[in-house]
C-alpha positions in Angstrom: 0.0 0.0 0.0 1.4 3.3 -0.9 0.2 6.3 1.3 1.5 9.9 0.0 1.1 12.8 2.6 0.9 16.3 2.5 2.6 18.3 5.0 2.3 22.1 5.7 5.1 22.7 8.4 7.7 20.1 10.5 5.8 20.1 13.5 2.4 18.6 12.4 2.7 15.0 11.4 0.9 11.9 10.8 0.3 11.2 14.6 -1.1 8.0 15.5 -1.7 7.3 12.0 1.9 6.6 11.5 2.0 3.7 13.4 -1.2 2.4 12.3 -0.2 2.4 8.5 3.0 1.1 9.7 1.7 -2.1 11.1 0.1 -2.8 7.6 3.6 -2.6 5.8 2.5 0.9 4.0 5.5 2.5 1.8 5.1 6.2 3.1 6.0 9.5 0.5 6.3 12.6 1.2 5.2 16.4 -0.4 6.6 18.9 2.4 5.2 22.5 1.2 7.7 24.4 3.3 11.0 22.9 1.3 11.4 24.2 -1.7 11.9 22.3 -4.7 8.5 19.8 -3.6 5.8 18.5 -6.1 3.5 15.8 -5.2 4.1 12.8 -7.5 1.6 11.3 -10.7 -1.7 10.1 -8.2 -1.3 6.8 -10.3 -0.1 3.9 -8.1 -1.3 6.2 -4.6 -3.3 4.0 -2.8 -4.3 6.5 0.4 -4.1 10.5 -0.2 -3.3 12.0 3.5 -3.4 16.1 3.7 -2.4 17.3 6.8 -2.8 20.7 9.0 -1.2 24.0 9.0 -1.4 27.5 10.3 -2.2 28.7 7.6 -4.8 29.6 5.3 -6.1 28.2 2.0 -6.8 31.6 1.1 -2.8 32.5 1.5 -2.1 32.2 -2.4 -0.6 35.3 -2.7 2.0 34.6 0.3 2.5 30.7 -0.8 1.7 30.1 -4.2 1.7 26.5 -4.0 -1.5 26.2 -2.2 -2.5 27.1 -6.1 -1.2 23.7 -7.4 -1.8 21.7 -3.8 -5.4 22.6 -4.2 -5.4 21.6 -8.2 -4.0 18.4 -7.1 -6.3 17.3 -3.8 -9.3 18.1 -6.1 -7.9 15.6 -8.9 -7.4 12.9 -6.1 -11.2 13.5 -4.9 -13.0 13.3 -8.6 -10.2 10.1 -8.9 -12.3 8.4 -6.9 -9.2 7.5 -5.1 -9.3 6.8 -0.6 -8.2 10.8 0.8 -8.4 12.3 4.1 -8.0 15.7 4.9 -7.0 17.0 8.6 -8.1 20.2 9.9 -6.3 22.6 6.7 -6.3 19.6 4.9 -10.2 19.3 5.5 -10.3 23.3 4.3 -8.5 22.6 1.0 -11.0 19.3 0.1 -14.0 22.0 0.3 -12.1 24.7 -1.1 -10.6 22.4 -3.8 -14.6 21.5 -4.6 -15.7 25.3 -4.5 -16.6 25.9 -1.0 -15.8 29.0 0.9 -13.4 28.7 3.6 -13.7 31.6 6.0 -12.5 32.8 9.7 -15.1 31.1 12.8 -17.3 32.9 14.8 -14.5 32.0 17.0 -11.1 29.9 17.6 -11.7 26.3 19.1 -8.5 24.7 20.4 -8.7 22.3 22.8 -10.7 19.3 23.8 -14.5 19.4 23.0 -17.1 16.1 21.9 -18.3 15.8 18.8 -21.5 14.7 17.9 -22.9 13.0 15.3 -25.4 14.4 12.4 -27.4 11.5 12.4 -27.7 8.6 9.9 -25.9 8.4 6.6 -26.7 5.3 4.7 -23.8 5.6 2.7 -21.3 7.6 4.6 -18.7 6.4 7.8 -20.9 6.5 11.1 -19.5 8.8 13.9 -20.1 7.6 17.4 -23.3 9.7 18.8 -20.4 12.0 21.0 -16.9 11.9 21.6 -13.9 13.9 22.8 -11.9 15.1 19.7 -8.8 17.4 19.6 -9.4 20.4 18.0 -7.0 23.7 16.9 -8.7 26.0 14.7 -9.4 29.5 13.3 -11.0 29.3 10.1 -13.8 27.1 9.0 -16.0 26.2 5.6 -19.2 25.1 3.7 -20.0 21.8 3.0 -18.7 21.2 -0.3 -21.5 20.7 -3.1 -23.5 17.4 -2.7 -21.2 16.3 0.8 -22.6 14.4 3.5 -22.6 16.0 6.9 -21.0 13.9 9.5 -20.3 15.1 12.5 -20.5 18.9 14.3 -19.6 20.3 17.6 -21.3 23.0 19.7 -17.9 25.5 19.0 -17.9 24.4 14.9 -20.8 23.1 12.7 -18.9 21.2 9.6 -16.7 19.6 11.7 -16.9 16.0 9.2 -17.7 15.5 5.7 -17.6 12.8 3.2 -17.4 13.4 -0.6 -18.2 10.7 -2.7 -17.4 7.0 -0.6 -13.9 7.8 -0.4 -13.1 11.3 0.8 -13.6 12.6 4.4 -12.7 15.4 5.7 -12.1 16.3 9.8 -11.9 20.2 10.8 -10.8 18.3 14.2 -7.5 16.4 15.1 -8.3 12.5 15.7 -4.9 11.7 15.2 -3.3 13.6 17.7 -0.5 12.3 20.2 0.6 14.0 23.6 3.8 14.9 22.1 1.6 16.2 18.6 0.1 18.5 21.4 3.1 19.9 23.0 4.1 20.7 19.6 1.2 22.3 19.1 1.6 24.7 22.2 5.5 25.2 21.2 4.7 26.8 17.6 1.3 28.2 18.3 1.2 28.5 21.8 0.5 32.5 21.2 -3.1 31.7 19.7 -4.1 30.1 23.6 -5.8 33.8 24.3 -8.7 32.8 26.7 -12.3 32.4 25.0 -15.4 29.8 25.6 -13.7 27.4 23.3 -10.4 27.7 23.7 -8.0 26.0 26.5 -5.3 26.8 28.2 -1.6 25.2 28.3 -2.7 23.8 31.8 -5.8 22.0 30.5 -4.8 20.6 27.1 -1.9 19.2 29.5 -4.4 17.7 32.0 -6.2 15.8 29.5 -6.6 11.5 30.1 -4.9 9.4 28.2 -8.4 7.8 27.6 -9.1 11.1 25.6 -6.1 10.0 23.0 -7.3 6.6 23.0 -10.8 7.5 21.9 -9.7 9.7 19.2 -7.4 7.6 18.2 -9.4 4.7 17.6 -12.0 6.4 15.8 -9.2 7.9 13.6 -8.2 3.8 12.8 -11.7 2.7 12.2 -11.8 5.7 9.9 -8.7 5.1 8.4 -10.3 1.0 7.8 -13.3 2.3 6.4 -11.8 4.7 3.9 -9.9 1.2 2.7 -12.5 -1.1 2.7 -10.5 -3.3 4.9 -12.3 -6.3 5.6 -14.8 -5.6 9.2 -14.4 -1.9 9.1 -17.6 -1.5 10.7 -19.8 1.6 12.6 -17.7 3.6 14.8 
């Protein structure tokens, strides 16, 4: 299985999802936005399309011009019909690849918060009805054009959507570790200002490590799903 990823800066990576491809034997490439020089490679022969976060925007052309052709690209990977998951920015460019509008929230939501789900979806992944999901975020979107609405939380709205039966996208971070977290706080601890939604250093530091295991599970039923491996069932 070849898995290619595309990352928007050094400090947000695949998570628990590295591990989990690992254990299947999955040959792991690389696009890294932030070197120069990078081009994603021909989607033929890509059996999983993973686009990661970032602090920035999809609306930052005019400051990094390669969100031009990363957008061009995600979009062909979607109408493919090929497996792709998009994380928090990478969830922004899927709807803004498909002609959504991707615009600043009401207001920032970083921390831990549940999600719920939007009810049933005959043909789309099943969220459980609430669970506690990482979440570090500024901006949000519209549902792209004929997407299912999976999941929302009190803070965010669109916070899952499927395209097709092989692209979802997650505003929220089920694949975060601890040590994604501390990351997190290191690069972008300035954005902690206090609000209803957003936690502080101490909190996202108090957090279970029952909180990570949820997440992360859901992220590798997910992850089954989008592969058709055999019992991917309901969350």
């Amino acid at each position: 299985m070849h898995v290619h990823v595309l990352q928007h800066v050094p400090f947000e990576g695949l998570g628990s999802i590295g591990p989990w491809l690992e254990s299947r034997g999955a040959r792991i490439s690389w696009t890294r936005w932030f070197e120069a020089g990078g081009s994603p490679p021909p989607l033929d022969g890509i059996d999983l399309l993973i686009a990661l976060g970032g602090p920035m925007s999809v609306n930052d052309e005019a400051q990094l011009p390669w969100l031009v052709e990363e957008k061009a690209y995600v979009g062909a990977a979607v109408h493919s019909g090929m497996p792709v998951l998009g994380i928090c920015l990478g969830a922004q460019l899927i709807a803004a690849a498909l002609g959504a509008p991707v615009v600043p929230a009401q207001r920032k939501e970083i921390g831990w918060f549940p999600l719920s789900a939007c009810g049933p979806q005959p043909q789309g992944f099943v969220f459980p009805d609430s669970v506690n999901a990482f979440h570090w975020h500024g901006e949000t979107f519209a549902l792209p054009p004929g997407a299912l609405h999976l999941a929302r939380s009190e803070a965010c709205e669109h916070q899952a959507f499927q395209v097709g039966s092989r692209t979802i996208g997650l505003q929220c971070h089920l694949e975060t570790t601890p040590a994604a977290v501390e990351a997190l706080i290191r690069h972008c601890g300035d954005e902690l200002v206090a609000d209803r939604f957003v936690q502080s250093e101490a909190e996202l530091r108090a957090v279970p490590p029952e909180h990570y295991a949820g997440a992360n599970a859901l992220m590798e039923k997910l992850l089954a799903w989008l592969l058709r491996e055999p019992e991917a069932g309901e969350a």
